[in-house]
C-alpha positions in Angstrom: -10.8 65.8 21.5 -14.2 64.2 20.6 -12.8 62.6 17.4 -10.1 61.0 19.5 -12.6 59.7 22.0 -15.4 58.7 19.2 -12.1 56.5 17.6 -11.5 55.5 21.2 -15.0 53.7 21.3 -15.0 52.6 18.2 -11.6 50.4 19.2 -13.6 49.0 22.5 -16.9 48.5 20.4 -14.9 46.2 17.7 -12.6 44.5 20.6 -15.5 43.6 22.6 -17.3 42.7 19.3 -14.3 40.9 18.7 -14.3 39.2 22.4 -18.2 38.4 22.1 -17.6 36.3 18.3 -14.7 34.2 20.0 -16.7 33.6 23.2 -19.3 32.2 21.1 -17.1 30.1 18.0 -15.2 28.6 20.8 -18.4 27.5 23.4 -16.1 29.2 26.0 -19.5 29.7 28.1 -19.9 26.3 27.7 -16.4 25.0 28.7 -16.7 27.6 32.0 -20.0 26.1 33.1 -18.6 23.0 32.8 -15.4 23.8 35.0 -17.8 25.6 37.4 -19.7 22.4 37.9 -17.1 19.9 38.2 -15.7 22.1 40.7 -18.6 23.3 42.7 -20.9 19.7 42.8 -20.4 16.1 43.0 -22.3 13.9 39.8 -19.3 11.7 38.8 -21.8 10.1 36.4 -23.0 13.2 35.1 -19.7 14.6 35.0 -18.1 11.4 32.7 -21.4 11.8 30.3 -20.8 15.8 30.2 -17.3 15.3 29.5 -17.7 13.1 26.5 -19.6 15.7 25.2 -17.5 18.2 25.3 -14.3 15.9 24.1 -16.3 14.9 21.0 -17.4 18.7 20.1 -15.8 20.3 17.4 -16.5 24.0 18.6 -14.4 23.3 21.8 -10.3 24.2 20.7 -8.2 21.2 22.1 -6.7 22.6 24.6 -9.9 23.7 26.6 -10.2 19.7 25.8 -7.5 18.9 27.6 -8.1 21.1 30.5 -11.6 20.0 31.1 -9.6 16.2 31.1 -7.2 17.1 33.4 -9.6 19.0 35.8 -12.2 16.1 35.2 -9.5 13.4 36.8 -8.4 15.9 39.2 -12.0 16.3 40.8 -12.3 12.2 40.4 -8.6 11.4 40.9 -9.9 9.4 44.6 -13.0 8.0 44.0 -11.3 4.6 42.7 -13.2 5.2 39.1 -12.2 7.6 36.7 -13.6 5.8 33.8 
């Protein structure tokens, strides 16, 4: 019983491990902020420069790219200016 439980968290400790690499090779923290903030305030200026950024980084996969795109015109789609 307590070998099968000590493999048990051994499984969890490497996914997580596993979880917390990708997280960080991928700037996923960086792409959510980002998706927070173009949903939750209103800096269209801010937003464009931001969005740049993020299109010209090579830790950020394309299709978190294209996502952050997509939402960007979405949040932007009325304001006459998309850039």
């Amino acid at each position: 019983e307590l070998r099968s439980q000590s493999h048990n968290v051994s499984k969890h400790v490497a996914i997580m491990g596993e979880l917390a690499r990708l997280v960080e090779i991928c700037s996923l923290m960086d792409v959510s902020q980002f998706e927070q903030e173009l949903a939750c305030s209103d800096d269209h200026s801010i937003h464009y420069k931001e969005l740049l950024d993020k299109l010209g980084s090579m830790h950020i996969k394309i299709p978190d790219k294209l996502r952050l795109g997509l939402l960007y015109a979405l949040r932007y789609q009325h304001s006459g200016n998309i850039n």
